[in-house]
C-alpha positions as protocol buffer text, in pm:
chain_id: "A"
residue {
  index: 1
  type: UNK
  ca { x: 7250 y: 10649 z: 12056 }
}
residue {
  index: 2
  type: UNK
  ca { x: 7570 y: 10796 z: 12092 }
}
residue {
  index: 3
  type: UNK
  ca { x: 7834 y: 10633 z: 11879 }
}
residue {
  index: 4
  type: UNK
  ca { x: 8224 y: 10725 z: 11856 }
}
residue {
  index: 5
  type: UNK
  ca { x: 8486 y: 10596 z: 11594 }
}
residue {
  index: 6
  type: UNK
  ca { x: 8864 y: 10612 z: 11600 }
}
residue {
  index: 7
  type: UNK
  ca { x: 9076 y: 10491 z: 11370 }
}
residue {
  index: 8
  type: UNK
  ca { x: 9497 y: 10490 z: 11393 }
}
residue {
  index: 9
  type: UNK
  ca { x: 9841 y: 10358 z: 11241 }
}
residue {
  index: 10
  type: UNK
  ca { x: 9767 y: 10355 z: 10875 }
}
residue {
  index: 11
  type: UNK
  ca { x: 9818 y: 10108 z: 10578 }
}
residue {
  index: 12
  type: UNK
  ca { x: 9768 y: 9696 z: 10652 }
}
residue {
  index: 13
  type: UNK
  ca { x: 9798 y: 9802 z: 10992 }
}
residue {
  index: 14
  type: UNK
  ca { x: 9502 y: 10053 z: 11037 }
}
residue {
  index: 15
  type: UNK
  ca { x: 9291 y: 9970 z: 11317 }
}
residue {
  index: 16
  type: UNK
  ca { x: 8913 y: 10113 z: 11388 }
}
residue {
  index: 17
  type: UNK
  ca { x: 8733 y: 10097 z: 11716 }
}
residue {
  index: 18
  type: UNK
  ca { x: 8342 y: 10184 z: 11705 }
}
residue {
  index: 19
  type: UNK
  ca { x: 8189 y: 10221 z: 12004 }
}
residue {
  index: 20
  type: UNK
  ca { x: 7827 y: 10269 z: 12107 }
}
residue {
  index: 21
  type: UNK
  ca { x: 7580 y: 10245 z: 12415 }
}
residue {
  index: 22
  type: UNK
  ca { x: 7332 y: 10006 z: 12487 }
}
residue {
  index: 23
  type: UNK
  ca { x: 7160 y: 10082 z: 12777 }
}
residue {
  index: 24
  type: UNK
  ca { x: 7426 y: 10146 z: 13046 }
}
residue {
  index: 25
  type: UNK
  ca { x: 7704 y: 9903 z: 12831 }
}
residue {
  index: 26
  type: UNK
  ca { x: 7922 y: 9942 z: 12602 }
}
residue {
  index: 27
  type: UNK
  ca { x: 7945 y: 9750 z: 12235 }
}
residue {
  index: 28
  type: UNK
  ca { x: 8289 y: 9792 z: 12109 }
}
residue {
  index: 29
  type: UNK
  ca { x: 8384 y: 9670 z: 11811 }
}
residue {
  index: 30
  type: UNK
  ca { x: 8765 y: 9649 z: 11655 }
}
residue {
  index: 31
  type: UNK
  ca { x: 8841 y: 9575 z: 11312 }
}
residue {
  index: 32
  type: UNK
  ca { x: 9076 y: 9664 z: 10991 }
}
residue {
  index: 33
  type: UNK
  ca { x: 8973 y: 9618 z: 10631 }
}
residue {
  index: 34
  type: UNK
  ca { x: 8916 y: 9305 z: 10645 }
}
residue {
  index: 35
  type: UNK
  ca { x: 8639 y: 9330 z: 10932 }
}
residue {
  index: 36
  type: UNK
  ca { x: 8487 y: 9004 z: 11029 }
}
residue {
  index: 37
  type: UNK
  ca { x: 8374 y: 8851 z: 11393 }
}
residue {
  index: 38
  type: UNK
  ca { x: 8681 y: 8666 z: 11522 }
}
residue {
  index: 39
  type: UNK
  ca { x: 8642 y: 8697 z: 11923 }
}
residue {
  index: 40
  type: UNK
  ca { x: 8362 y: 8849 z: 12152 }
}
residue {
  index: 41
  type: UNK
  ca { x: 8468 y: 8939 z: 12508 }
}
residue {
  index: 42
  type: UNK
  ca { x: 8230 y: 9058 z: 12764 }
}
residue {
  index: 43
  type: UNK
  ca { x: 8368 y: 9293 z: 13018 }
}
residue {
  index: 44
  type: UNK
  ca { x: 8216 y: 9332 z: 13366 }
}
residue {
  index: 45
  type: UNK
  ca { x: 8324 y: 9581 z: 13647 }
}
residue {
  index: 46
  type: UNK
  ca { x: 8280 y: 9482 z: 14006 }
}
residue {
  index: 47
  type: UNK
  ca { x: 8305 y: 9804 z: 14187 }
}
residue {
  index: 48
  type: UNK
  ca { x: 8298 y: 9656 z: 14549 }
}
residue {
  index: 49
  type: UNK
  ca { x: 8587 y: 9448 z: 14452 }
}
residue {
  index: 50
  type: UNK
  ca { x: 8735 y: 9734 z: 14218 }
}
residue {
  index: 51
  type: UNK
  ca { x: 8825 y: 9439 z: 13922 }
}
residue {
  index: 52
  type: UNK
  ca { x: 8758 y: 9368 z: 13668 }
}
residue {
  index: 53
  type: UNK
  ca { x: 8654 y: 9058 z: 13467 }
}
residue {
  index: 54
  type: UNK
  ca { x: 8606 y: 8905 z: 13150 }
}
residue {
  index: 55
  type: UNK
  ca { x: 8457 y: 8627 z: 12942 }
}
residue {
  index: 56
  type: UNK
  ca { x: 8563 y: 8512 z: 12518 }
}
residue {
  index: 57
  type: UNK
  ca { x: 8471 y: 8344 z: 12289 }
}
residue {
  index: 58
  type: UNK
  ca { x: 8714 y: 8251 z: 12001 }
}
residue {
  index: 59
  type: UNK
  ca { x: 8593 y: 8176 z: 11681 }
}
residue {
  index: 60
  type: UNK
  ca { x: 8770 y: 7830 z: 11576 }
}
residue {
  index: 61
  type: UNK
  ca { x: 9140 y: 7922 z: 11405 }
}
residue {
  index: 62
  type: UNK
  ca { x: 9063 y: 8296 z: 11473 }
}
residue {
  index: 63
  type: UNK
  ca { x: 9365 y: 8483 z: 11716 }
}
residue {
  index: 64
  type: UNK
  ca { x: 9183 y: 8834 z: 11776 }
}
residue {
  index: 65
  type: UNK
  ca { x: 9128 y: 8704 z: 12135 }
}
residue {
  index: 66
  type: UNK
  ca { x: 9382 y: 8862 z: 12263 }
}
residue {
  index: 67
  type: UNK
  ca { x: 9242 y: 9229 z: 12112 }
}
residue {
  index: 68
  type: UNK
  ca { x: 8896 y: 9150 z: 12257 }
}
residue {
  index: 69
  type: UNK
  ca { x: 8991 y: 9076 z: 12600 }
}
residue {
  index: 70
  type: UNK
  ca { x: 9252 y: 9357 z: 12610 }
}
residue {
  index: 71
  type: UNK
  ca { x: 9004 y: 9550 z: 12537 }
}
residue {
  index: 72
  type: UNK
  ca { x: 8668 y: 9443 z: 12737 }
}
residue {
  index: 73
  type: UNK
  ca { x: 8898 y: 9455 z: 13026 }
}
residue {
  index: 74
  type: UNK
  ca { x: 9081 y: 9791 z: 13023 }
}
residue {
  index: 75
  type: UNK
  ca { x: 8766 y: 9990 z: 12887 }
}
residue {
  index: 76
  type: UNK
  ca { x: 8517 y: 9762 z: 13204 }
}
residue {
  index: 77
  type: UNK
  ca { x: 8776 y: 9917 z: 13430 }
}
residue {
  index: 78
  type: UNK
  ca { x: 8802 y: 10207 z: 13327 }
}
residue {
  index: 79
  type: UNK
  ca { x: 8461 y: 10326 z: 13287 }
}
residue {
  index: 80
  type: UNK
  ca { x: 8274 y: 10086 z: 13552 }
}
residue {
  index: 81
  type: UNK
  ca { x: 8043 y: 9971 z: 13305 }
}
residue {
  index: 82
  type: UNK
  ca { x: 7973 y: 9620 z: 13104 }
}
residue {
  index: 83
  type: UNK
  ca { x: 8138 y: 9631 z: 12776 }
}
residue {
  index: 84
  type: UNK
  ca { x: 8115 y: 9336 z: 12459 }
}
residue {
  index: 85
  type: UNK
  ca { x: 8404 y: 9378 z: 12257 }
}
residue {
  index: 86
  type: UNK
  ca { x: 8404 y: 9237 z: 11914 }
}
residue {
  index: 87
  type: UNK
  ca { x: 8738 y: 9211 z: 11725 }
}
residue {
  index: 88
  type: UNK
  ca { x: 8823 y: 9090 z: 11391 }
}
residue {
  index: 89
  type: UNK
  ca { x: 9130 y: 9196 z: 11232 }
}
residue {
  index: 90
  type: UNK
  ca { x: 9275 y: 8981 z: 10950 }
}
residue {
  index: 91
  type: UNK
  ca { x: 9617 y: 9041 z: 10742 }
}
residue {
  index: 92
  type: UNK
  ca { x: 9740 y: 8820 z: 10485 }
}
residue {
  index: 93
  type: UNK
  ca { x: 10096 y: 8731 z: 10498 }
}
residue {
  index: 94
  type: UNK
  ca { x: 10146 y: 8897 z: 10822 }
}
residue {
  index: 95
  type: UNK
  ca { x: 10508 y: 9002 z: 10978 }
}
residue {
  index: 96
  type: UNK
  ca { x: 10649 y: 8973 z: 11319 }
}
residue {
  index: 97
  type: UNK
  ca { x: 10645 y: 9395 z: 11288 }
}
residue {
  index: 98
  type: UNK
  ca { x: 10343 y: 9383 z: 11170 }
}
residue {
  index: 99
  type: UNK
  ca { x: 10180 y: 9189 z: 11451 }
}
residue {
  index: 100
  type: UNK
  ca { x: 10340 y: 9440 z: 11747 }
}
residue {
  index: 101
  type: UNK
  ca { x: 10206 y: 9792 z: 11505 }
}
residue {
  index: 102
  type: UNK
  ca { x: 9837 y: 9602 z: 11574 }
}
residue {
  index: 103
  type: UNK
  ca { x: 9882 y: 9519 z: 11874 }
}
residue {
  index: 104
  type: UNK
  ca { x: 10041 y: 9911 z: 11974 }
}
residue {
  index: 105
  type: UNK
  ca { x: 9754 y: 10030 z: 11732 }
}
residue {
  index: 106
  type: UNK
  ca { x: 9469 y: 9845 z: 11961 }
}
residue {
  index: 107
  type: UNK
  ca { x: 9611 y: 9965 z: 12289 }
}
């Protein structure tokens, strides 16, 4: 199996992506230093209707939702193929400013 890694911003807000095939999909998984599962979000393409749709699951208290369906969304789209994003991304004593560099960093 192919897999492919990015990484960008740097210091507490450093995002990686990993991505890999399974089959025909796509597991994607987002994360910083402090890695953990926070949201799942399974992307599906439907190419007669050209959308695309998606499913999450939060983890209770976690906010990485947002990431994970982002994500599973734009990458369904834009490849046609079923994606699972996973996303956990934790900072301790986050900022306002810190918040939109994540958010830029996992677009």
């Amino acid at each position: 199996m192919d897999k492919y890694e990015l990484t960008k911003g740097e210091g507490r807000t450093k995002i990686n992506l990993s991505a890999q095939y399974m089959g025909n999909g796509l597991i994607v998984s987002i994360y910083n230093e402090n890695a953990h599962l926070g949201a799942v979000a399974v992307g599906e393409y439907d190419p007669k209707e050209k959308r695309a749709s998606v499913s999450v699951i939060t983890r209770l208290g976690h906010k990485d939702d947002v990431i994970a369906q982002k994500a599973a969304h734009s990458i369904s789209k834009s490849t046609g193929k079923p994606v699972c994003v996973i996303a956990g991304i934790h900072v301790d004593n986050i900022t306002e400013a810190e918040i939109g560099e994540i958010l830029e960093n996992t677009s």
